[in-house]
C-alpha positions as CSV (number, residue, x, y, z in Angstrom):
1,X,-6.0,39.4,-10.4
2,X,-4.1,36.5,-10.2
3,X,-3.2,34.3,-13.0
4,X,-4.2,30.4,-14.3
5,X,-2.0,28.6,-16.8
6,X,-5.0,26.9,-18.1
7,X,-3.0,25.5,-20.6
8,X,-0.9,23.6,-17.8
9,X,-3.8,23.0,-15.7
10,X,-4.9,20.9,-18.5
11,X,-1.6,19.4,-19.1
12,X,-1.9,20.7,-22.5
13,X,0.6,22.5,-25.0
14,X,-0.7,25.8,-26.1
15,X,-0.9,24.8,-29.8
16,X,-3.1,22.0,-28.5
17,X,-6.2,21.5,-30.6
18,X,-9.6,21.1,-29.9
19,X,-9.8,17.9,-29.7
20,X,-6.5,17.4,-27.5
21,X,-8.4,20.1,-25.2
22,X,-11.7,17.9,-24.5
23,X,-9.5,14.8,-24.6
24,X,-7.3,16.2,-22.2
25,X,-10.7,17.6,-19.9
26,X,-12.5,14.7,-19.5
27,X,-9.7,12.2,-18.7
28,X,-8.9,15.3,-15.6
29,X,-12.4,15.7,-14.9
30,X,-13.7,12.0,-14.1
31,X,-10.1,11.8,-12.3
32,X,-10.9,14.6,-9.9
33,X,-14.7,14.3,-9.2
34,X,-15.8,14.9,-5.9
35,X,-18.1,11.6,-5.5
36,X,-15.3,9.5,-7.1
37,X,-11.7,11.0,-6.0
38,X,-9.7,9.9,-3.2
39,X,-7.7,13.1,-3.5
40,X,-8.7,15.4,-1.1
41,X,-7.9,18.1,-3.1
42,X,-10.2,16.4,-5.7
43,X,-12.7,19.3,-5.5
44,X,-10.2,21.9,-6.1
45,X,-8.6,20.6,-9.0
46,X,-12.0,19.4,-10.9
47,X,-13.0,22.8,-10.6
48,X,-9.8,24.4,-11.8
49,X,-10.2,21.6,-15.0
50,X,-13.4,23.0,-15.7
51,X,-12.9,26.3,-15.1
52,X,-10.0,26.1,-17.8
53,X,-11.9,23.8,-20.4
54,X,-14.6,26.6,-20.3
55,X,-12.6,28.9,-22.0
56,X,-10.0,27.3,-24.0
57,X,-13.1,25.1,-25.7
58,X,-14.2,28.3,-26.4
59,X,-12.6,30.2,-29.9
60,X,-13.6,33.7,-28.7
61,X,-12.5,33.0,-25.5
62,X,-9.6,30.6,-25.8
63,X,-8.2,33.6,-28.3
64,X,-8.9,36.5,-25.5
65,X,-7.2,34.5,-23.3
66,X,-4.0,33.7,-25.5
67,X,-3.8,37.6,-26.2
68,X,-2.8,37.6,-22.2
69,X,0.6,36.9,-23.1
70,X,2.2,34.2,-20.2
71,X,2.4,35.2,-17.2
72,X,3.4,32.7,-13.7
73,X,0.5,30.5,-12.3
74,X,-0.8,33.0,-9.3
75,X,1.2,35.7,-10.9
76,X,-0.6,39.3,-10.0
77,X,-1.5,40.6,-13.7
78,X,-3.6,43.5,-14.7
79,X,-5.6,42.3,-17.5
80,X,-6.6,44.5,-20.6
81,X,-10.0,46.9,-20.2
82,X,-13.1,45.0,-21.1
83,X,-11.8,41.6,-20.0
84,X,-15.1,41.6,-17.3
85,X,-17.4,43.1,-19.7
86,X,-16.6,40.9,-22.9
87,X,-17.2,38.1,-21.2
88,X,-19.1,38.2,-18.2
89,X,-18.2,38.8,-14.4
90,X,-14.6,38.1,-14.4
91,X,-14.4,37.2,-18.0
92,X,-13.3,33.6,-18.7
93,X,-9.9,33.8,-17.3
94,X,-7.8,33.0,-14.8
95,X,-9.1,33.2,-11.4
96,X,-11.1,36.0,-12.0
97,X,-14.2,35.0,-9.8
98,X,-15.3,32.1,-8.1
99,X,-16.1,28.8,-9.8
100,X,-19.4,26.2,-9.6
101,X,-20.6,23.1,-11.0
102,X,-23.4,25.0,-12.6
103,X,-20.8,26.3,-15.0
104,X,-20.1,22.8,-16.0
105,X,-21.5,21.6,-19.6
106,X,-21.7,17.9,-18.2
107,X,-22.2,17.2,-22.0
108,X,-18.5,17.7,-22.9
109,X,-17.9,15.5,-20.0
110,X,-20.6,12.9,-20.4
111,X,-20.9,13.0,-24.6
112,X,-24.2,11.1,-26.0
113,X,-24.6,9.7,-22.5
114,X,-26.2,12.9,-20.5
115,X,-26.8,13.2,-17.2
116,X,-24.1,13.8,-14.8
117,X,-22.6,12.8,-11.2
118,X,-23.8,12.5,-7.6
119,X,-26.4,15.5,-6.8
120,X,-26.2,17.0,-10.2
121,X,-27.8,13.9,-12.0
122,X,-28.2,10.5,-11.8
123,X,-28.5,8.4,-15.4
124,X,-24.5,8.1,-15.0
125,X,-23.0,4.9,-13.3
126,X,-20.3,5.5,-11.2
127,X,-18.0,2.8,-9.9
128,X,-17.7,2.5,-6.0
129,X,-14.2,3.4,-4.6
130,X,-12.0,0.6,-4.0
131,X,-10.4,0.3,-0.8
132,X,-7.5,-1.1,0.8
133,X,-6.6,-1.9,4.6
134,X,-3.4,-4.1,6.6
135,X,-4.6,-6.9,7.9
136,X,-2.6,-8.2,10.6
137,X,-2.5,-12.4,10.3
138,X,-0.6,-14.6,12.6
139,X,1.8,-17.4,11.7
140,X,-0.7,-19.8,12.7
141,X,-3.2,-18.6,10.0
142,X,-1.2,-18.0,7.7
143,X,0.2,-21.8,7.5
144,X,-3.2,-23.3,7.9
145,X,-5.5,-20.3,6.3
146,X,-8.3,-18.9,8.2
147,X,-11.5,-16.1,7.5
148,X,-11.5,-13.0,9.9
149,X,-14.1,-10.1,10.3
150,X,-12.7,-6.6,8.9
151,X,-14.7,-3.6,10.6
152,X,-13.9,-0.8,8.5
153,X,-15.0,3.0,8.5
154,X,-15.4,3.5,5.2
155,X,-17.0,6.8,2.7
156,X,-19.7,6.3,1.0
157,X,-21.7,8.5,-1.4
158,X,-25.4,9.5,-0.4
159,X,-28.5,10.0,-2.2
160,X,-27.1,13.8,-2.7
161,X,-23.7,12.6,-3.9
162,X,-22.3,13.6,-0.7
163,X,-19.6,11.1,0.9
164,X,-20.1,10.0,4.5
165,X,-18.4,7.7,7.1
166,X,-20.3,4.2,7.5
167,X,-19.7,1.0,9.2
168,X,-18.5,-1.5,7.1
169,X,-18.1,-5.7,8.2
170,X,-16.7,-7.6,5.8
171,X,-15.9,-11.4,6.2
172,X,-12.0,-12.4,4.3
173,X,-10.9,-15.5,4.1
174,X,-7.4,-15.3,4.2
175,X,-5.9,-18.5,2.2
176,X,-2.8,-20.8,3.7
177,X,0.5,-19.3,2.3
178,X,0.0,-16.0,2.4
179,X,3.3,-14.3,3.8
180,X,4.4,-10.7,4.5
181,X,3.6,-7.8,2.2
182,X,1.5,-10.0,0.5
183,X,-1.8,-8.3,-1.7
184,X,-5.2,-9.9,-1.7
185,X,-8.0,-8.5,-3.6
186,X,-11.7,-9.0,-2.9
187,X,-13.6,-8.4,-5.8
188,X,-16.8,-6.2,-5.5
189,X,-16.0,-5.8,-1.3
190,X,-15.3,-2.1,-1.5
191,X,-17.6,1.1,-1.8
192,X,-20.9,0.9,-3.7
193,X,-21.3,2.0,-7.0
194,X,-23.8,4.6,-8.1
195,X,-26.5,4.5,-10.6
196,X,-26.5,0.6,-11.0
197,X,-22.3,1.2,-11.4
198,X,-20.3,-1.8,-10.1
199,X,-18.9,-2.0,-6.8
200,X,-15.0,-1.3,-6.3
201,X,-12.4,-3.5,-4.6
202,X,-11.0,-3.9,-1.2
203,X,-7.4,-4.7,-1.0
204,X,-6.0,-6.5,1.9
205,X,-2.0,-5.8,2.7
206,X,-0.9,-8.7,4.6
207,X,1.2,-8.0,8.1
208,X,2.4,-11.1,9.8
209,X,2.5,-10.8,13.1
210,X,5.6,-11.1,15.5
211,X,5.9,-14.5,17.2
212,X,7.3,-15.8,20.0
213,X,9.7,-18.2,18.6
214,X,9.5,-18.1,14.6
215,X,10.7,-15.3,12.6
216,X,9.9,-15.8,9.1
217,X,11.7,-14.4,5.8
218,X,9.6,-15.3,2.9
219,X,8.1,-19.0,3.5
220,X,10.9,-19.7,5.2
221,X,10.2,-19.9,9.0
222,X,13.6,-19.5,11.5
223,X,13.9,-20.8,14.7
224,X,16.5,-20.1,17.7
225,X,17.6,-23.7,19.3
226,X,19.0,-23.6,22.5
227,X,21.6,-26.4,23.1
228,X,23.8,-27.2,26.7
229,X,27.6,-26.8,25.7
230,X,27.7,-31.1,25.7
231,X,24.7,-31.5,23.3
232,X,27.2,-28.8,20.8
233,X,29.9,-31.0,21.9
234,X,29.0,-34.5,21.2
235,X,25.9,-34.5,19.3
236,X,21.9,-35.3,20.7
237,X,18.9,-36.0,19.2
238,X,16.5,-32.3,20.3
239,X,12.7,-32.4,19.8
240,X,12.0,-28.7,17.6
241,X,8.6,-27.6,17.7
242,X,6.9,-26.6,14.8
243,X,3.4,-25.1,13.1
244,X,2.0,-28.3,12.3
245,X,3.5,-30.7,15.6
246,X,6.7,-31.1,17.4
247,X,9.9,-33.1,15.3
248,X,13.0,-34.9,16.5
249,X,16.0,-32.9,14.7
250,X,19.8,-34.6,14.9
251,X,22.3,-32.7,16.1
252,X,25.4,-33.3,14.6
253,X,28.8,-33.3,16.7
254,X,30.3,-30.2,17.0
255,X,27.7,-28.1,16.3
256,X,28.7,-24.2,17.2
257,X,26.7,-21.0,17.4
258,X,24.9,-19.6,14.5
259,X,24.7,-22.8,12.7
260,X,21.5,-23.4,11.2
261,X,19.9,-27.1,10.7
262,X,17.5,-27.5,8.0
263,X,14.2,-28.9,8.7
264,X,12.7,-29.5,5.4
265,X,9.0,-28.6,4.4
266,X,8.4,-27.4,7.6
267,X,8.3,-23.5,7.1
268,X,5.2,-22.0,5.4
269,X,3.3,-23.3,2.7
270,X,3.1,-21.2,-0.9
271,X,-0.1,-20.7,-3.0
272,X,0.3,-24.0,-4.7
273,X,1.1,-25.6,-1.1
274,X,4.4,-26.2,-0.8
275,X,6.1,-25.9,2.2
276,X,9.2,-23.9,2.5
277,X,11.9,-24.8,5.3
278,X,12.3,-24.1,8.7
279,X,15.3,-23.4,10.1
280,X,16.6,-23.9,13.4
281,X,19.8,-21.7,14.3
282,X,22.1,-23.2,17.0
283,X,22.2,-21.2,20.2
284,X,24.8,-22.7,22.7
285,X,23.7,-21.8,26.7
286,X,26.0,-21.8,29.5
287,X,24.5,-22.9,32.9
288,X,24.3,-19.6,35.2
289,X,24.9,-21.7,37.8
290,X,27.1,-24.8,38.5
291,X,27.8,-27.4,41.4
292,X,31.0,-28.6,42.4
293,X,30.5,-31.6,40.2
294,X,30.1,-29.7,36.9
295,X,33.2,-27.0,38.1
296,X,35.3,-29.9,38.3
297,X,34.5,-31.6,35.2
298,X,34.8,-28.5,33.2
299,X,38.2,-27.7,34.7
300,X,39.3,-31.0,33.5
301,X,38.0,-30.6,30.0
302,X,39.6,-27.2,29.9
303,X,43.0,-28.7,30.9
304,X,42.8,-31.7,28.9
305,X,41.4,-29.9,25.6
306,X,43.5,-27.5,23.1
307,X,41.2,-25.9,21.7
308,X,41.5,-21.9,21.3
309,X,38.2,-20.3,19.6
310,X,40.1,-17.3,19.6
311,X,43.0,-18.8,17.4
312,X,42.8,-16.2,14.7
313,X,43.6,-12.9,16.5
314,X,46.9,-13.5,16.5
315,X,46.6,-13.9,12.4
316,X,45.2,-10.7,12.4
317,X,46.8,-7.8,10.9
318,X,49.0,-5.4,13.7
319,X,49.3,-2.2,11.2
């Protein structure tokens, strides 16, 4: 036979009293129901909880079962003769035969209020599972808010208790400044309760999608701004586009690679719809081809012009 630490099982110490052991039962029990846990191991573990809160709520048994001496949970252990016959096929102990829901007293689990869950009685309300799915917004929508249809697959409890797989369409409107990783919770839009029990929650995980030309970090949107070597040089006014129109950004003389320009208030709005920045981040482009024109002016400015970008190497250290 193989041995149950019912005492562990119920997360108990073994001078745990009887009220600590019904305490300890029903918060287990209503965590690993069948009709209400996500676990999928749910099943298992509400019958192991039950199977050990039969006996230890029992004196007679809870004291057979103590005179076991500890042993490891799934430990192979002879018990004592007249362990079956004392207390019924198996006895009370650990893992000695097979366990139902018929050997359930739904009262300890249930008190004054009867009854009991899914197909073994219906007076109890039973919230409905919440759910939670990524819902994948663009940029766009998320700076000007939007609703989108979910289709879910989602369980479901029958008229037996049993869970099964439906089709579920649910309508979210998705307001302006939410932003990646966000949460949003839809009250009473998850699975249906049972026994007049309120409905659960769905949970929406917000993924912003990847854009052509923003990236965003936070609210704040980025933007790479390609610029000829002469608009770097000497400065120009660029239109930048943006989520809400395009905008005419300066560009200041000088400007090098890497260098972001600020463009205030135009990056994506919060909840209380303020706009973050967007910034665009200097990206200086060589033509791939030139005409004899350009050659010639740019072998001038290399011979009338000084500068040496790569100044600092020879700073560097030689060791």
């Amino acid at each position: 036979m193989k041995y149950k630490d019912y005492y562990d099982i119920l997360g108990l110490k073994r001078d745990a009293g009887a009220d600590d052991i019904k305490k300890a039962y029903r918060k287990l029990a209503h965590k690993y129901h069948p009709d209400v846990s996500k676990d999928p191991e749910g099943e298992a573990k509400f019958k192991d909880v039950a199977e050990a809160y039969q006996t230890l709520k029992d004196p007679e048994k809870k004291a057979a079962y103590d005179n076991l001496g500890r042993h490891q949970p799934g430990e192979e252990f002879r018990p004592p003769p007249g362990w079956g016959g004392d207390f019924g096929q198996g006895g009370p102990g650990p893992g000695a035969r097979g366990f139902s829901f018929e050997d359930i007293d739904l009262s300890d689990l249930f008190g004054s209020m009867g009854g009991g869950f899914g197909a073994r009685g219906r007076n109890i309300p039973i919230p409905g599972q919440d759910f939670e799915v990524t819902a994948p917004v663009t940029l766009e929508d998320a700076y000007r808010g939007t609703e989108m249809d979910l289709n879910l697959n989602v369980p479901e409890p029958d008229e037996e208790g049993r869970l099964r797989r439906v089709p579920l369409v649910i309508k979210a409107r998705i307001p302006k400044g939410v932003t990646d990783g966000d949460r949003l919770k839809l009250a009473g839009k998850g699975g249906k309760g049972l026994n007049g029990g309120p409905s659960g929650n769905l949970y929406l995980n917000i993924a912003l999608q990847p854009h052509t030309l923003y990236r965003a970090t936070g609210h704040d949107l980025y933007l790479d701004l390609p610029l000829t070597p002469w608009e770097a040089a000497l400065g120009a006014n660029v239109e930048v586009p943006t989520l809400a129109s395009p905008v005419t950004l300066k560009i200041p003389a000088g400007t090098s690679s890497g260098r972001k320009l600020r463009l205030t208030g135009r990056g994506l709005p919060n909840r209380k719809e303020v706009a973050a920045d967007l910034y665009a981040v200097a990206q200086i482009v060589v033509p791939g081809t030139t005409g004899e024109r350009e050659q010639a002016l740019y072998k001038e400015m290399a011979e009338a012009s000084n500068f040496n970008p790569r100044a600092d190497f020879a700073k560097g250290d030689s060791k």
